[in-house]
N, C-alpha and C positions, 0 to 999 in steps of 0.2 A: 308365851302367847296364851291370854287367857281365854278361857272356851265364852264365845259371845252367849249359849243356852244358860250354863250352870256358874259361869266363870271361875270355873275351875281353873289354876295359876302353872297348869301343863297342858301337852298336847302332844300328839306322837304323827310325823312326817307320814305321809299310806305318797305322794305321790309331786312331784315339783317337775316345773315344765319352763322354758323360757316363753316371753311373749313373742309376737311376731317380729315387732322391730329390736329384738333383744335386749332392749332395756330396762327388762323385768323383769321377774321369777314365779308364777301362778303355783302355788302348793296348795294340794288338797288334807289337812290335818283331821283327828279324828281324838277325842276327850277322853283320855283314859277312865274317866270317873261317868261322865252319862251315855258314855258312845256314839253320841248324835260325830256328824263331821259337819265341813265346813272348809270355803279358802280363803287364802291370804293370798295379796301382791306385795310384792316387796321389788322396791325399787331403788337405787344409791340417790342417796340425795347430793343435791347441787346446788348449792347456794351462790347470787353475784351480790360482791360488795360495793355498794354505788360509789361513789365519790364523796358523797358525805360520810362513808362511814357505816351507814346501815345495811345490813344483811336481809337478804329476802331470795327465796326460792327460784329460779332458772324458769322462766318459761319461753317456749316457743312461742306463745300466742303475743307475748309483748316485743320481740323479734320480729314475727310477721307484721304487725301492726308500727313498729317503726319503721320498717322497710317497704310498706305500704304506700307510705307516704311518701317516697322517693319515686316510687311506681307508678304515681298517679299520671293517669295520661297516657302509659305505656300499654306494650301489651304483652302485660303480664297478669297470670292467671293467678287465682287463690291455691292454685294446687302448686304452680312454682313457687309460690311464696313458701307451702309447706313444707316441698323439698327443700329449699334454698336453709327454712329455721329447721328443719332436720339433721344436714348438714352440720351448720351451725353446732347445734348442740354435740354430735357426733364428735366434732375437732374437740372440743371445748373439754369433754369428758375424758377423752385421748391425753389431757395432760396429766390426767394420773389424778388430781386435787379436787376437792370435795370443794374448796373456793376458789371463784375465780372473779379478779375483777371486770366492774363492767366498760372496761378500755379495751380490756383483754376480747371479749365478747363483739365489739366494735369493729376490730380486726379480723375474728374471724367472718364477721359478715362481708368484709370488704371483697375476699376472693370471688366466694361463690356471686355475690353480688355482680362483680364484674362482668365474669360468665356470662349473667342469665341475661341482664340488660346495662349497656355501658354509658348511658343518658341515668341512667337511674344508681347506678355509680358514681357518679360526676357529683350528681343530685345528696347522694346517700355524704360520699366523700368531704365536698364542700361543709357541710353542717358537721361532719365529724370531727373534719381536722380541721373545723375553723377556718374557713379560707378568708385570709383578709382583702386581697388584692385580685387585681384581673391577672396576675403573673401567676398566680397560685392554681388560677385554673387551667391556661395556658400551660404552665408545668404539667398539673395531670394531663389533658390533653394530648400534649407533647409526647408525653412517656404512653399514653394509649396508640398513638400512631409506629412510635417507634416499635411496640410489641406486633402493629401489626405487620410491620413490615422484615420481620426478624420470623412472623409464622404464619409460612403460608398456607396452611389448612385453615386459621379464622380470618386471611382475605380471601381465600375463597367462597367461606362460605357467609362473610358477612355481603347482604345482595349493595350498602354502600360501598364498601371497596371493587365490588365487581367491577359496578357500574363505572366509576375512576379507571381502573384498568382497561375498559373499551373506549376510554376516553368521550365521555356523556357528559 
């Protein structure tokens, strides 16, 4: 690391801290040669390899902003979006790989997606997996009622199936 005052082409570690959401390292270093200090963040990089082939760096902000637009109309907040591309990146990083592609990334939004809102699932899904036919939504559909009906903590607490179950 070179000293940004003197650039000097060393530097001696005085103090490293993780960030908040642990995905980073904050060290305080110190210039053997002028003694001024100074920090560095250091953080693993993640690169998604598109489907064409080119590599470009992982961000949440193009995550929230795809999944925005499945969102729209719902009500869903900018802050669940953030957790939701939080998430996201968390699994993503969990495989161990420095690359990953971006089908791979598609995937893992589809969980947390589900989750947070299941219109914007549907919404998110259809465009992902290309739905060509009304069977294909029907299918998801299908498989969304079956999970509800297999767990009964989300017909509880979703207020549609409530209301089904009091017969409305």
């Amino acid at each position: 690391m070179h000293c940004p005052f003197c650039r000097h082409p060393d530097s001696r570690v005085i103090d490293s801290r993780t960030s908040d959401d642990g995905l980073s390292i904050r060290r305080r270093r110190q210039c053997p040669n002028c003694g001024r200090r100074f920090s560095t963040v250091e953080t693993a990089s993640l690169n998604v390899v598109k489907r064409s082939g080119v590599t470009e760096p992982f961000s949440r902000e193009k995550v929230m902003s795809g999944v925005r637009k499945a969102c729209q109309g719902r009500p869903v907040t900018d802050a669940d979006l953030a957790l939701l591309a939080q998430s996201v990146e968390e699994a993503v990083r969990q495989t161990g790989s420095s690359q990953v592609d971006a089908n791979d990334i598609g995937l893992a939004i589809l969980g947390p997606l589900r989750d947070l809102d299941e219109v914007a699932y549907l919404r998110f899904a259809s465009v992902y997996r290309a739905f060509d036919s009304l069977e294909d939504f029907e299918s998801a559909i299908g498989q969304l009622r079956a999970d509800h009906a297999t767990d009964p903590h989300r017909a509880a607490t979703d207020p549609e199936s409530a209301s089904d179950t009091l017969g409305r």
